[in-house]
Structures are given as C-alpha cells and as structure tokens.
Biotite code that builds the C-alpha atoms (Angstrom):
import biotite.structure as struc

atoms = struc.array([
    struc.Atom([6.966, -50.699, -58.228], chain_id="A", res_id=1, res_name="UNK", atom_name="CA", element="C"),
    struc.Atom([8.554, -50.139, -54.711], chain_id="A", res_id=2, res_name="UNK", atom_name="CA", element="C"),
    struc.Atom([8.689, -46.236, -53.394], chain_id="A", res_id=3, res_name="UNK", atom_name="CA", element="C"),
    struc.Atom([12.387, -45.428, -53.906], chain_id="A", res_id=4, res_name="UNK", atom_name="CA", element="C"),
    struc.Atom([14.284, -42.504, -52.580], chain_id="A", res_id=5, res_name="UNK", atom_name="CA", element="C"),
    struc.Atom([12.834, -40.178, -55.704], chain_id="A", res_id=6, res_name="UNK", atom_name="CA", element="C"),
    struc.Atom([9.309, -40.539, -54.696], chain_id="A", res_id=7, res_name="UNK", atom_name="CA", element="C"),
    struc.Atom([9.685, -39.183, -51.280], chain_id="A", res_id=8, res_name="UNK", atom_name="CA", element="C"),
    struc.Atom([12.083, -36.787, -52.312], chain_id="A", res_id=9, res_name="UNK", atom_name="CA", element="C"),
    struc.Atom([9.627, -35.625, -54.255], chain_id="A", res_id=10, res_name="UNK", atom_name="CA", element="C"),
    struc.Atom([6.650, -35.801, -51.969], chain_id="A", res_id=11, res_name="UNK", atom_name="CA", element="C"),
    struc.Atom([7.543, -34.527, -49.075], chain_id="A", res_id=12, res_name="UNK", atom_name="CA", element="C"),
    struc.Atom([7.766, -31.170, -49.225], chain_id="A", res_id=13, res_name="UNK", atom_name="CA", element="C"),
    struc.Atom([4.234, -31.694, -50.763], chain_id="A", res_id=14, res_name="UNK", atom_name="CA", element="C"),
    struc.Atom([3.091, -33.733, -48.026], chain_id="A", res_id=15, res_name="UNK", atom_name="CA", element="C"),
    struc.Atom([4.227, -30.813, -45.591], chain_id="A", res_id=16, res_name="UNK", atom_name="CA", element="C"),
    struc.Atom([2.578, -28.077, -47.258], chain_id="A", res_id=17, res_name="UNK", atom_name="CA", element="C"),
    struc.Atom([-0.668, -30.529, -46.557], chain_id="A", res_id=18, res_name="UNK", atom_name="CA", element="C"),
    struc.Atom([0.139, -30.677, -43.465], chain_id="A", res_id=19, res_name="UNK", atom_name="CA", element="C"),
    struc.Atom([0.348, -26.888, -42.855], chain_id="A", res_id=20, res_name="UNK", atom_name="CA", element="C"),
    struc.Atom([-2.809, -26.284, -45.238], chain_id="A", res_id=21, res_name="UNK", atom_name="CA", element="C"),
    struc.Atom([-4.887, -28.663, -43.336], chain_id="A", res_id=22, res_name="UNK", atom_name="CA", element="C"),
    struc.Atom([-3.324, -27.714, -39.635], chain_id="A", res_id=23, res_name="UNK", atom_name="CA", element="C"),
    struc.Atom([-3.989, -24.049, -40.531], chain_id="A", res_id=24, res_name="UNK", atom_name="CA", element="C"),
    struc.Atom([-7.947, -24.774, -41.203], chain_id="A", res_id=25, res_name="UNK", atom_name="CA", element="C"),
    struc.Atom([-8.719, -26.722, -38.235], chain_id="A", res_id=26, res_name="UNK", atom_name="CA", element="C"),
    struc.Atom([-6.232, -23.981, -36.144], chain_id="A", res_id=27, res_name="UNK", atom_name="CA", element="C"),
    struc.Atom([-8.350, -21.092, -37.746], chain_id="A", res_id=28, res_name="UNK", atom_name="CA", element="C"),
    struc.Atom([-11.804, -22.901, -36.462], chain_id="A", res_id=29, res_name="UNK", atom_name="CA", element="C"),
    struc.Atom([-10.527, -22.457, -32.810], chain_id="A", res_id=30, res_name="UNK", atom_name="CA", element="C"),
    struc.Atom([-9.828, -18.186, -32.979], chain_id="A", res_id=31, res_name="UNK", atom_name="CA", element="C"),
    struc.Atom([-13.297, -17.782, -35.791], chain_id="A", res_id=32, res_name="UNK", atom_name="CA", element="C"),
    struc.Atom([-15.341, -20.305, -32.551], chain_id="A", res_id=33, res_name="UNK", atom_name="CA", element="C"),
    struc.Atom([-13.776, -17.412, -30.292], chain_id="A", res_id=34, res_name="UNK", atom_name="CA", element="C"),
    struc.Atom([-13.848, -14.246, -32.084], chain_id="A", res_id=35, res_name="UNK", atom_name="CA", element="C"),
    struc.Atom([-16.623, -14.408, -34.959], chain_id="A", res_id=36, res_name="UNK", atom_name="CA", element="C"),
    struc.Atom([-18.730, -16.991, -33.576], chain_id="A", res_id=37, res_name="UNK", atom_name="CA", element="C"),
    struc.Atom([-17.906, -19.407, -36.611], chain_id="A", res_id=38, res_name="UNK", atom_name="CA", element="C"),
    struc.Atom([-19.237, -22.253, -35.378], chain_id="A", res_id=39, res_name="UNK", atom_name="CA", element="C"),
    struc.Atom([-21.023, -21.204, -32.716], chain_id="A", res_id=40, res_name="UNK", atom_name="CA", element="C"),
    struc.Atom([-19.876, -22.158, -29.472], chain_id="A", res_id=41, res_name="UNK", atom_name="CA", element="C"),
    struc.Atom([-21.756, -21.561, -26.592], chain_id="A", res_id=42, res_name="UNK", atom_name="CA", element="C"),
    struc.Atom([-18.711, -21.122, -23.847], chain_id="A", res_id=43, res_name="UNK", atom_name="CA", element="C"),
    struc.Atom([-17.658, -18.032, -25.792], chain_id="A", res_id=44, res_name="UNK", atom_name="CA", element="C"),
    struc.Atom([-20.863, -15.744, -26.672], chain_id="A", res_id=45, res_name="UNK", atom_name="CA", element="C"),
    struc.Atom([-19.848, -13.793, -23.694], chain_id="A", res_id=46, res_name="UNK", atom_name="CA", element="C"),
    struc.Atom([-15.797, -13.490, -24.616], chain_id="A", res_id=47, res_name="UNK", atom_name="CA", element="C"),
    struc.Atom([-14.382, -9.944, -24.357], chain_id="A", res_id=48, res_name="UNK", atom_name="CA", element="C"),
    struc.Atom([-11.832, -9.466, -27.538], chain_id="A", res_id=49, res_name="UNK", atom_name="CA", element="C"),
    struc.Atom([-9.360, -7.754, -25.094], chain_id="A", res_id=50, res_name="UNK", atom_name="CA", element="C"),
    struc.Atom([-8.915, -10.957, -22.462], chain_id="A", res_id=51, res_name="UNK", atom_name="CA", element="C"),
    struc.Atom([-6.460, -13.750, -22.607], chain_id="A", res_id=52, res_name="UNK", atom_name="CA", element="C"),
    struc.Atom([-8.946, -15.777, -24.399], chain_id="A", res_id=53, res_name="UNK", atom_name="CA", element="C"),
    struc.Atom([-10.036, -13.080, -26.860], chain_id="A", res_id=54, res_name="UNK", atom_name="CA", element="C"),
    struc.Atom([-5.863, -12.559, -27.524], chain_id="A", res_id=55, res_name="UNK", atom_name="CA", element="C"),
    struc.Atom([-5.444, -16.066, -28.504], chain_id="A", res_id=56, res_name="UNK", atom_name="CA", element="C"),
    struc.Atom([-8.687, -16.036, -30.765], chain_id="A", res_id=57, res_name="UNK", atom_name="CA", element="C"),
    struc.Atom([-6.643, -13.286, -32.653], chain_id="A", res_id=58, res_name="UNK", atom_name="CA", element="C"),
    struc.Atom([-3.052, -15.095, -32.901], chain_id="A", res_id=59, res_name="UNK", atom_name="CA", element="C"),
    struc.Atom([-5.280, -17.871, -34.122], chain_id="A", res_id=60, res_name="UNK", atom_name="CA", element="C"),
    struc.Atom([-7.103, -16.308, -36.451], chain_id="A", res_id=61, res_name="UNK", atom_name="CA", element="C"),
    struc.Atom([-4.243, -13.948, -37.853], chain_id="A", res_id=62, res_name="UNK", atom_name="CA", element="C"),
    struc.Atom([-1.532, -17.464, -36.916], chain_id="A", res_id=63, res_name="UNK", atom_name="CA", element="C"),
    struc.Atom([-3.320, -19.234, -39.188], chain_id="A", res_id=64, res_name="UNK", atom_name="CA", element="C"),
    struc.Atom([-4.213, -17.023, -42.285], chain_id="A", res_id=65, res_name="UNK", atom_name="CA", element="C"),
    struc.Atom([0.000, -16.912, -42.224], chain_id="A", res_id=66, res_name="UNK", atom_name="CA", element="C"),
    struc.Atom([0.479, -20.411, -41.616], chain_id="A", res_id=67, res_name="UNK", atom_name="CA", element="C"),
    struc.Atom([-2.467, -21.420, -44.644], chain_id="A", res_id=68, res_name="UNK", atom_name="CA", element="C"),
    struc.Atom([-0.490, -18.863, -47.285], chain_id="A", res_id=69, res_name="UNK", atom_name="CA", element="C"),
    struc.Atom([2.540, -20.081, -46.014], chain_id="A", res_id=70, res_name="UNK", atom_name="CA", element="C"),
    struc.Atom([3.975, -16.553, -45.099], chain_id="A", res_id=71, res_name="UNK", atom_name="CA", element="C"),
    struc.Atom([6.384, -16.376, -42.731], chain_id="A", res_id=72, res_name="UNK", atom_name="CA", element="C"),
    struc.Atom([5.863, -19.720, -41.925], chain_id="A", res_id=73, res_name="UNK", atom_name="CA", element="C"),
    struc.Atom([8.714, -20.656, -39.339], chain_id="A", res_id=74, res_name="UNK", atom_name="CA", element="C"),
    struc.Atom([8.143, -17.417, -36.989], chain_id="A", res_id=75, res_name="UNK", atom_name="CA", element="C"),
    struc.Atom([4.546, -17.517, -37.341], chain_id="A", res_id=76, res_name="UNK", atom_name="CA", element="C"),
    struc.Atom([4.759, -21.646, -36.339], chain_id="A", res_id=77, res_name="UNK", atom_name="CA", element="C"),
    struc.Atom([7.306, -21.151, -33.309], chain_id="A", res_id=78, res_name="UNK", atom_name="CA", element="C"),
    struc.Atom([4.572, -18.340, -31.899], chain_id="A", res_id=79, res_name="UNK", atom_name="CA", element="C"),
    struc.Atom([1.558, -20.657, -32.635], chain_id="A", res_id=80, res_name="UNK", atom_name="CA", element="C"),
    struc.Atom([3.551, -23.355, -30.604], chain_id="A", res_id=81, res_name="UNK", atom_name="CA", element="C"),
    struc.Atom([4.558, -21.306, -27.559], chain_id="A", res_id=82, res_name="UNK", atom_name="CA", element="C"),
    struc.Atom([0.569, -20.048, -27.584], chain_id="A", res_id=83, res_name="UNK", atom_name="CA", element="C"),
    struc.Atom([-0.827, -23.798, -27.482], chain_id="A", res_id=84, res_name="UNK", atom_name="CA", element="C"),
    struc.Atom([2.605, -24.572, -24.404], chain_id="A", res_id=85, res_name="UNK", atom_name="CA", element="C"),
    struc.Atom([0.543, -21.800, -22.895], chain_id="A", res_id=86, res_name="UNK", atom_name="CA", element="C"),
    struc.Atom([-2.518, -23.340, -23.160], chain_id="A", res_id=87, res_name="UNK", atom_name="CA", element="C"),
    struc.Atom([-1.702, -26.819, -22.415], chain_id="A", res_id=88, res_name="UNK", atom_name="CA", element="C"),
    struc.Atom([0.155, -25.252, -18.906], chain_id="A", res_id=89, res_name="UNK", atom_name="CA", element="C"),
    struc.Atom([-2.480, -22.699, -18.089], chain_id="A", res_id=90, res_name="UNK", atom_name="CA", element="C"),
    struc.Atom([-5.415, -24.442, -18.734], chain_id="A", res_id=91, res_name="UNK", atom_name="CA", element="C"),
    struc.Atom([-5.395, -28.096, -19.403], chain_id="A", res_id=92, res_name="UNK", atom_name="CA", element="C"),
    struc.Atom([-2.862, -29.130, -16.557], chain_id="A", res_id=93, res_name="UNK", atom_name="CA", element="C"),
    struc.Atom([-4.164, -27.431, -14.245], chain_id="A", res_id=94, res_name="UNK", atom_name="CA", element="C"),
    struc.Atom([-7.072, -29.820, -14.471], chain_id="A", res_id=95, res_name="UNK", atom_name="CA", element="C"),
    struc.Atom([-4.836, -32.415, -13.183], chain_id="A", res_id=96, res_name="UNK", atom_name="CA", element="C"),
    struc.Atom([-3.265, -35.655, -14.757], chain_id="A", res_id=97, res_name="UNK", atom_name="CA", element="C"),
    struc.Atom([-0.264, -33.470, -16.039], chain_id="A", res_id=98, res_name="UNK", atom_name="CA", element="C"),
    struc.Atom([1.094, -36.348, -17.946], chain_id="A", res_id=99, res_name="UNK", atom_name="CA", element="C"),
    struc.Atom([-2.071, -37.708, -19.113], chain_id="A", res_id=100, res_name="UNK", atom_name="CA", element="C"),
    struc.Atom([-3.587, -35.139, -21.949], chain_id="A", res_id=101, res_name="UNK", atom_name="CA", element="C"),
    struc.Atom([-6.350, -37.611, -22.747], chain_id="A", res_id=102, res_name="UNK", atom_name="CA", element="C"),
    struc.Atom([-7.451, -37.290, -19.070], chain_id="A", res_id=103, res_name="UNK", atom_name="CA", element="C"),
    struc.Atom([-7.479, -32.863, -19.227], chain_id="A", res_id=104, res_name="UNK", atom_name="CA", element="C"),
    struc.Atom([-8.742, -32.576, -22.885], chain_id="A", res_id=105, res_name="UNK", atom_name="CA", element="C"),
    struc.Atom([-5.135, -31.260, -23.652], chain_id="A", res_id=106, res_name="UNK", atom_name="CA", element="C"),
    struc.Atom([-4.166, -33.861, -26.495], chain_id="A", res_id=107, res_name="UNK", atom_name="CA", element="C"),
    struc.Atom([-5.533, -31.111, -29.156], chain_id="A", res_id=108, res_name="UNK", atom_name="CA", element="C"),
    struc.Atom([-3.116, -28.426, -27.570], chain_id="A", res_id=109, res_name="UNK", atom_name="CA", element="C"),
    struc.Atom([-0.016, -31.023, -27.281], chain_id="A", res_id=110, res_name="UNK", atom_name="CA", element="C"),
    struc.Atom([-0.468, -32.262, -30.911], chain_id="A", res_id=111, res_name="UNK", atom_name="CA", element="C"),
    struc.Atom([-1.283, -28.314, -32.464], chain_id="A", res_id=112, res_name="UNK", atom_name="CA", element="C"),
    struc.Atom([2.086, -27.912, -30.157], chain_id="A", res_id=113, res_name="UNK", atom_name="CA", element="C"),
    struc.Atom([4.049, -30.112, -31.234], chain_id="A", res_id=114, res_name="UNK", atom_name="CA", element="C"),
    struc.Atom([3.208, -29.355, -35.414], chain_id="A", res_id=115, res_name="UNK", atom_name="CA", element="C"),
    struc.Atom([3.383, -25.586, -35.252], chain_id="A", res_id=116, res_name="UNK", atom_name="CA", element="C"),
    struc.Atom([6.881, -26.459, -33.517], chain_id="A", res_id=117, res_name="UNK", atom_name="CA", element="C"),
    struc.Atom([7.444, -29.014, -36.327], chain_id="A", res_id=118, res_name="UNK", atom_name="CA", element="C"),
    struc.Atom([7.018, -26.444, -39.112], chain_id="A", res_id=119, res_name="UNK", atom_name="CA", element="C"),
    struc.Atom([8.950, -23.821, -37.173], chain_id="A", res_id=120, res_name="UNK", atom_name="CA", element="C"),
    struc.Atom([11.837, -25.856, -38.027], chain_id="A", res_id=121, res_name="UNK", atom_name="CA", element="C"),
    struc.Atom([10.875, -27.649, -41.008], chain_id="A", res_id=122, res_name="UNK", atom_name="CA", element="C"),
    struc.Atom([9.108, -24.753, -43.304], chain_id="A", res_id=123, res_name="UNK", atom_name="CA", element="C"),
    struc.Atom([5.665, -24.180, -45.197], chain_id="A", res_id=124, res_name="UNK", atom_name="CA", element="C"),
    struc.Atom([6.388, -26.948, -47.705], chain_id="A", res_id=125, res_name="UNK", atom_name="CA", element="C"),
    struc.Atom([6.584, -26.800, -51.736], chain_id="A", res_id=126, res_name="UNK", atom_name="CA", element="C"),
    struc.Atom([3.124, -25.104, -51.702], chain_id="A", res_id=127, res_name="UNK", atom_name="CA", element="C"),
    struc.Atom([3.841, -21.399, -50.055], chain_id="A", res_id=128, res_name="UNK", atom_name="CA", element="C"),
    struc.Atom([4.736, -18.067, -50.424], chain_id="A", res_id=129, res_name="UNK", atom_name="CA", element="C"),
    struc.Atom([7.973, -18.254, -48.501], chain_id="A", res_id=130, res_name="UNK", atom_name="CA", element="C"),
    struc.Atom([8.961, -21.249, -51.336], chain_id="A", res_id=131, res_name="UNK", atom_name="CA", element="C"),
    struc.Atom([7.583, -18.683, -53.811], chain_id="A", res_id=132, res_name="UNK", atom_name="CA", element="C"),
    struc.Atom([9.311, -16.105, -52.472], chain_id="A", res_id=133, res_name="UNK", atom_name="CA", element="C"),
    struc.Atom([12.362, -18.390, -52.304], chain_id="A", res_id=134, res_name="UNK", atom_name="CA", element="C"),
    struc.Atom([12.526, -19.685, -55.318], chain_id="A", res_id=135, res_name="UNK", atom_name="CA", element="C"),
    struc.Atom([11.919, -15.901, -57.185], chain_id="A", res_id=136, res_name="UNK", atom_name="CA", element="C"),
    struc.Atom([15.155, -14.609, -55.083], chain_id="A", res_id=137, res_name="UNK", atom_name="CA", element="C"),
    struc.Atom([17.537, -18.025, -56.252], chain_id="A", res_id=138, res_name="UNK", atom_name="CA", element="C"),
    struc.Atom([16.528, -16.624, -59.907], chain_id="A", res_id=139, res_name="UNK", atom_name="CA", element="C"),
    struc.Atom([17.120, -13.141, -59.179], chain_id="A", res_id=140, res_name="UNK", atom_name="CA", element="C"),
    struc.Atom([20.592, -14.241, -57.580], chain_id="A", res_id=141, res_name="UNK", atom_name="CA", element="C"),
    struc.Atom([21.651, -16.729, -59.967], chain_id="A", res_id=142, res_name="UNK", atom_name="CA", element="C"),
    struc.Atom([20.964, -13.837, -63.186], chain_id="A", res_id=143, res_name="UNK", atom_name="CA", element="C"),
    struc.Atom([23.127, -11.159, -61.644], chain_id="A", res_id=144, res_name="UNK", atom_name="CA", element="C"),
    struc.Atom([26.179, -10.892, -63.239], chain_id="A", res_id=145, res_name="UNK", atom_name="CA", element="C"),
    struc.Atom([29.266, -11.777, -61.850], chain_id="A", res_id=146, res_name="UNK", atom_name="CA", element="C"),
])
C-alpha cells in the first residue's frame, strides 16, 4: 500500500503535536536544570532567579508548560524562539565560529530556534488546547441560528 495524500493529511497535524509534546519536554529540562535543580547541574547551583539566566529558566519553564498543553501555542512559540536568537547571539557566538554552531555548542539553541519559530507559524497540532478550544468555538458558531 503506498502513503497517498489521505495518510499525511491525516498525520500531520498528529505528527506536529509530537513534535511540540516532545520539544516542550526536552525545552522544560533546560529552565527545571536552572531553576529547580532538576537534573542537577553543577554550572547553576549558584544562579540568582532574578539574572538573565534565572529569567530564561522561567520563560522556559512557564514556555514550555504552554507549549506541552498546547495553549497559546503560536505566541508562546514566537517568544521561545526570540529567547533561544538571544541565546545563540549572546552567548554561543560570542565564542567565535559564528557560522559554525557545532564549533560554539549553539546547534541546541539554532534547532530549539528554529522549531519554536516553526510552530509559531504552524500551530500546536491535532493534540492541544488551542485545537480544543478551536474546534468547541466552530460548534458553537456553526449552532447559532441564522
């Protein structure tokens, strides 16, 4: 049976609500490593909450609980996106090799960049609230009467 144009029709709003469910997880890892200490990581035991760092530990952390229910998933995305441009710039770059993330351990803050602004445009997928949400205000529209 060949994959026709039904079967990824079908799949791919699916396929990007996985990709926003598993993005989210591995996002949330990087503000809990900052913030709660979940997992432990060694550079931040001394991190105070109210510094640059400690800021983007809580867009992560709130970023992602958003982005993993899938509420207010395009704002919430295009934020995430400008706050990893804002890492890659201020932080990996300046480490030299601009065009070579592989070389200033940027690649996780070009791809997490590059996604969030992906799902800015694109939406949470089939699996979310704002599809939830979407769906329950077509059915309120469409049994008004006219």
């Amino acid at each position: 049976m060949a994959l026709g144009r039904h079967f990824f029709e079908a799949w791919t709003p699916r396929a990007l609500a996985a990709l926003r469910l598993i993005t989210s997880y591995l996002y949330m890892q990087h503000g809990t490593a900052k913030l709660l200490h979940v997992p432990r990581l060694p550079m931040f035991d001394q991190l105070a909450v109210l510094s640059p760092i400690g800021f983007a530990g809580i867009l992560e952390i709130v970023g992602s609980l958003l982005i993993l229910l899938g509420l207010f998933t395009r704002p919430v995305a295009f934020i995430l996106s400008g706050e990893m441009a804002v890492a890659y710039f201020t932080v990996h770059a300046r480490q030299g090799n601009f065009f070579m993330p592989a070389l200033n351990q940027g690649e996780l803050a070009v791809l997490y960049c590059f996604i969030f602004l992906f799902l800015a445009v694109a939406g949470g997928g089939s699996w979310s609230v704002d599809a939830l949400l979407a769906r329950k205000r077509a059915g309120a529209l469409s049994s008004k009467p006219r």
